[in-house]
GUVOZA-602470 format. One record per residue: residue number from 1; residue in three letters; y negated, z negated, x negated of N, C-alpha, C in turn. Coordinates in steps of 0.02 Angstrom, whole numbers, m for minus. Example, Ala and Ser with C-alpha at 12.3 -4.5 7.8 and 13.67 -1.06 7.14 Angstrom:
nr | rest | n.v | n.w | n.u | ca.v | ca.w | ca.u | c.v | c.w | c.u
1 | Ala | 284 | m390 | m660 | 225 | m390 | m615 | 165 | m390 | m660
2 | Ser | 112 | m354 | m642 | 53 | m357 | m684 | m2 | m394 | m645
% end
This chain:
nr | rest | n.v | n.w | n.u | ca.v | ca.w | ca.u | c.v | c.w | c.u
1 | Unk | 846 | m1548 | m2764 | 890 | m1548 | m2707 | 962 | m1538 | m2729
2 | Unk | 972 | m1496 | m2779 | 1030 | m1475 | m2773 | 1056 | m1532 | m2827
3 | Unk | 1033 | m1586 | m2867 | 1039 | m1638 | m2894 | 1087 | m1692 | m2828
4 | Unk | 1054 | m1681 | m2760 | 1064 | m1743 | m2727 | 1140 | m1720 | m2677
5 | Unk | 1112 | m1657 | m2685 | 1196 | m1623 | m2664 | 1254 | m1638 | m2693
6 | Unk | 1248 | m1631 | m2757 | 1305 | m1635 | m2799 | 1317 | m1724 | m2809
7 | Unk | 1269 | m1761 | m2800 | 1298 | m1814 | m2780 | 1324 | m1824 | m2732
8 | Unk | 1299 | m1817 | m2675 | 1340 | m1840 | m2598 | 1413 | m1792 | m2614
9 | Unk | 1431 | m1743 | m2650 | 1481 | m1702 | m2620 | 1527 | m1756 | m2683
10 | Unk | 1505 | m1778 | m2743 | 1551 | m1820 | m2785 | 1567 | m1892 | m2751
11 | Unk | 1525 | m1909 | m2705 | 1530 | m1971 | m2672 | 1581 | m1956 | m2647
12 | Unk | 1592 | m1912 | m2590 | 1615 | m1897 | m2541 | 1683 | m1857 | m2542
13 | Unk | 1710 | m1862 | m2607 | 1765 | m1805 | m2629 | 1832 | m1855 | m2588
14 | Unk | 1828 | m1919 | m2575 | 1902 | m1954 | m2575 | 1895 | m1979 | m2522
15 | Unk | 1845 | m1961 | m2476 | 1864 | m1983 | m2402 | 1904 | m1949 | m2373
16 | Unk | 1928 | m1990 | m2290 | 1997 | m1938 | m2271 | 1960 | m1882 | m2211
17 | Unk | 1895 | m1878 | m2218 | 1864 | m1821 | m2187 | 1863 | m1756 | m2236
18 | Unk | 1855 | m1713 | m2220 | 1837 | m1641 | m2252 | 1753 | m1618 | m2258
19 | Unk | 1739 | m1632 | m2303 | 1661 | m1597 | m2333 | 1666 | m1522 | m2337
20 | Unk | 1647 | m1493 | m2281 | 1650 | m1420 | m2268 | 1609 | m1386 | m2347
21 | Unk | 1636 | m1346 | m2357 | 1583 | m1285 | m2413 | 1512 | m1284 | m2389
22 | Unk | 1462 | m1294 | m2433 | 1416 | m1277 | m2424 | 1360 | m1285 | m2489
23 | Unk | 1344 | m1262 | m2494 | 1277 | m1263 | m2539 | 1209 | m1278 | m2538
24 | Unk | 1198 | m1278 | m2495 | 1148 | m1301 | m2432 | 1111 | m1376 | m2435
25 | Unk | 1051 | m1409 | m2417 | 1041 | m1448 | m2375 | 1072 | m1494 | m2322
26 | Unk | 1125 | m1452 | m2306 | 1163 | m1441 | m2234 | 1225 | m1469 | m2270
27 | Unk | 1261 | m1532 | m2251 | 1310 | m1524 | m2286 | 1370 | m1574 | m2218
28 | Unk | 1412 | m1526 | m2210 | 1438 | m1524 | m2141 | 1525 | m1578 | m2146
29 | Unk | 1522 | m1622 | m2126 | 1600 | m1683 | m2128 | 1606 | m1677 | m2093
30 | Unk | 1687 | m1632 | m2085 | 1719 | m1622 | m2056 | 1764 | m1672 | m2020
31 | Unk | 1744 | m1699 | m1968 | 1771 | m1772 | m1935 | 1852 | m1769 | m1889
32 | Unk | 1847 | m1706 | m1848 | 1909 | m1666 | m1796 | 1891 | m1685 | m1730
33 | Unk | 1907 | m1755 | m1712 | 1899 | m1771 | m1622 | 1842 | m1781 | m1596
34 | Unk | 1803 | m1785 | m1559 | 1746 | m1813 | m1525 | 1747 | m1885 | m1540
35 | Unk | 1780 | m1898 | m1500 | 1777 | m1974 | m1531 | 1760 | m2012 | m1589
36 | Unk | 1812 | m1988 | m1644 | 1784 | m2012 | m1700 | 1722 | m1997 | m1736
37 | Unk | 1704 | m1937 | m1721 | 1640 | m1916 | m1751 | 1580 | m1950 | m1709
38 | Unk | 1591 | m1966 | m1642 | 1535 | m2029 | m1597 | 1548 | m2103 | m1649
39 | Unk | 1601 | m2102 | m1656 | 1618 | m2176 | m1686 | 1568 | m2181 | m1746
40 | Unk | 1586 | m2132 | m1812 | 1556 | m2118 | m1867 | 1494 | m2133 | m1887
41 | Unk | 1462 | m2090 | m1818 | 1394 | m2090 | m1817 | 1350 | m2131 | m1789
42 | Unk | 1400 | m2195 | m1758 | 1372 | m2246 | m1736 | 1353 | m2289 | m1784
43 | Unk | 1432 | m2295 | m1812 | 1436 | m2333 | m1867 | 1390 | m2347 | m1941
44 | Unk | 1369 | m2277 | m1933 | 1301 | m2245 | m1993 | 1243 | m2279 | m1948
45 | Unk | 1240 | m2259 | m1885 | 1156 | m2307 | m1853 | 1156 | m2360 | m1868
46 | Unk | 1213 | m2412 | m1856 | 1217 | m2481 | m1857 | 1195 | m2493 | m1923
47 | Unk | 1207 | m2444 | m1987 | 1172 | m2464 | m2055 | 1138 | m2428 | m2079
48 | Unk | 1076 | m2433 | m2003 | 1017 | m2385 | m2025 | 1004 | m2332 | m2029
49 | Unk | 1063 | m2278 | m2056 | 1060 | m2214 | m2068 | 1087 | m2174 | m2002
50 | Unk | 1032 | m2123 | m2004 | 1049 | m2073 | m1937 | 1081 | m2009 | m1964
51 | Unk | 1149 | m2003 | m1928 | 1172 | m1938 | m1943 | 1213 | m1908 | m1868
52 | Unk | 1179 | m1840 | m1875 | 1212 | m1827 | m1806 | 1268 | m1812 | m1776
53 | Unk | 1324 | m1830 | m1724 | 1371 | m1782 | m1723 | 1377 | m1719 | m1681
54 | Unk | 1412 | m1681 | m1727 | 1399 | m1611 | m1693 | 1464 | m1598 | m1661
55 | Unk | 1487 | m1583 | m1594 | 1533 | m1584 | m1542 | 1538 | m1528 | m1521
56 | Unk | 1591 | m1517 | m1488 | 1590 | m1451 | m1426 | 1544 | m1438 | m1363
57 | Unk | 1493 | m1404 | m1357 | 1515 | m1321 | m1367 | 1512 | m1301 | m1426
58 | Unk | 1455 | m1342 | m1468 | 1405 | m1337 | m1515 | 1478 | m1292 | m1576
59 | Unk | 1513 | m1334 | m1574 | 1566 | m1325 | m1626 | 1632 | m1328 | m1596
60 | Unk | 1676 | m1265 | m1612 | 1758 | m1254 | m1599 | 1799 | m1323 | m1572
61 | Unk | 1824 | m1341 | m1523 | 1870 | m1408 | m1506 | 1889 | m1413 | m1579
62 | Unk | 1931 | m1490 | m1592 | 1944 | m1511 | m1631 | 1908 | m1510 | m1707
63 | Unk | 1852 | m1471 | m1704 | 1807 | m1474 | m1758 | 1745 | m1521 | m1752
64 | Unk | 1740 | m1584 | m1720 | 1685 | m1623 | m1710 | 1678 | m1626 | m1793
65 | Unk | 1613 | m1640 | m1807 | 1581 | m1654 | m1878 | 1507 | m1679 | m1877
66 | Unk | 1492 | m1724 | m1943 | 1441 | m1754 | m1948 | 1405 | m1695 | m1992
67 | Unk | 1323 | m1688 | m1954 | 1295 | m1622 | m1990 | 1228 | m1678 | m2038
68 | Unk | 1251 | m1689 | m2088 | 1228 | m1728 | m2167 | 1171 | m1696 | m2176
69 | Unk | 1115 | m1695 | m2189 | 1048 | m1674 | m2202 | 1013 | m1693 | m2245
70 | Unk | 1003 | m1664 | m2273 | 957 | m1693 | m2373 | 897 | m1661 | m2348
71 | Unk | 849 | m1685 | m2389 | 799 | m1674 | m2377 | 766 | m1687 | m2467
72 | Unk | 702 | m1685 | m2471 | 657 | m1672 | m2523 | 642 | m1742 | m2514
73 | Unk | 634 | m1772 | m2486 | 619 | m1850 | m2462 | 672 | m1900 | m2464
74 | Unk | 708 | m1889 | m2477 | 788 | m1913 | m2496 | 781 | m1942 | m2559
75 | Unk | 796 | m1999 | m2582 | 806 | m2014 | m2654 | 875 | m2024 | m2670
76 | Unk | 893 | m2022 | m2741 | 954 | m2032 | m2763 | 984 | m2109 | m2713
77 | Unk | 967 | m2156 | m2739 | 985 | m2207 | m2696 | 991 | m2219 | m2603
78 | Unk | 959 | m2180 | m2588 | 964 | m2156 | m2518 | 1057 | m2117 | m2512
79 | Unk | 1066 | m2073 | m2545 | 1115 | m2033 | m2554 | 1171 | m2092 | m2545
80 | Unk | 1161 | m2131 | m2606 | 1219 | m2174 | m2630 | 1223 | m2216 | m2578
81 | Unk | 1166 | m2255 | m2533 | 1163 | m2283 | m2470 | 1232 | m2236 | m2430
82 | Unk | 1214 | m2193 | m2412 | 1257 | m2146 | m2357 | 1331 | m2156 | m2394
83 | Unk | 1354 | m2145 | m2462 | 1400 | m2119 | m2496 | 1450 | m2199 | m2478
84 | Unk | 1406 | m2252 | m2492 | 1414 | m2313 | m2504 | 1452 | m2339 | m2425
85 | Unk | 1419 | m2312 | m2364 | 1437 | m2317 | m2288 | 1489 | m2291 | m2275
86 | Unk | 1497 | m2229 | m2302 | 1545 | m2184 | m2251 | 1616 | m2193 | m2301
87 | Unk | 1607 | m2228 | m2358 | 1665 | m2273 | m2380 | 1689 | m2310 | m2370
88 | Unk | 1640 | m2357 | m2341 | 1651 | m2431 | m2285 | 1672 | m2408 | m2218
89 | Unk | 1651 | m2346 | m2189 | 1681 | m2337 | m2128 | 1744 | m2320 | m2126
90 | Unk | 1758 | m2283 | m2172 | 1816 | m2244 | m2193 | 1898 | m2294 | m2204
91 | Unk | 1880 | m2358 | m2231 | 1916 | m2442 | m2221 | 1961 | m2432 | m2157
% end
């Protein structure tokens, strides 16, 4: 697990979102508006991958974020899938 972490968080170092701290499974992109974090996470369905966004109440205004979830069932290439998207969304 903590193999597939340290990839998504090296994928993910130069997007213009914020990859909250975490160590975790749980690995929390920091998106800001509602909006964009609905957008995001559309944008991830449309290529297959489900990621949720997490909004207000759930989370402080202006902190909308995508809550990233690894799992044991996750393969490296799965990772790079996601890493590979949210670079293309990021365009």
């Amino acid at each position: 697990m903590q193999k597939l972490i340290a990839q998504l968080r090296a994928g993910l170092a130069d997007l213009p979102w914020t990859l909250m701290p975490s160590d975790t499974a749980i690995q929390p992109l920091l998106v800001g508006e509602n909006q964009a974090a609905l957008k995001l996470s559309e944008g991830l369905r449309e290529r297959g991958i489900w990621v949720a966004a997490i909004r207000p109440p759930t989370v402080p205004q202006g902190t909308a974020r995508l809550r990233i979830t690894l799992s044991a069932a996750h393969s490296e290439t799965d990772v790079q899938q996601l890493i590979g998207a949210l670079n293309e969304l990021a365009c």
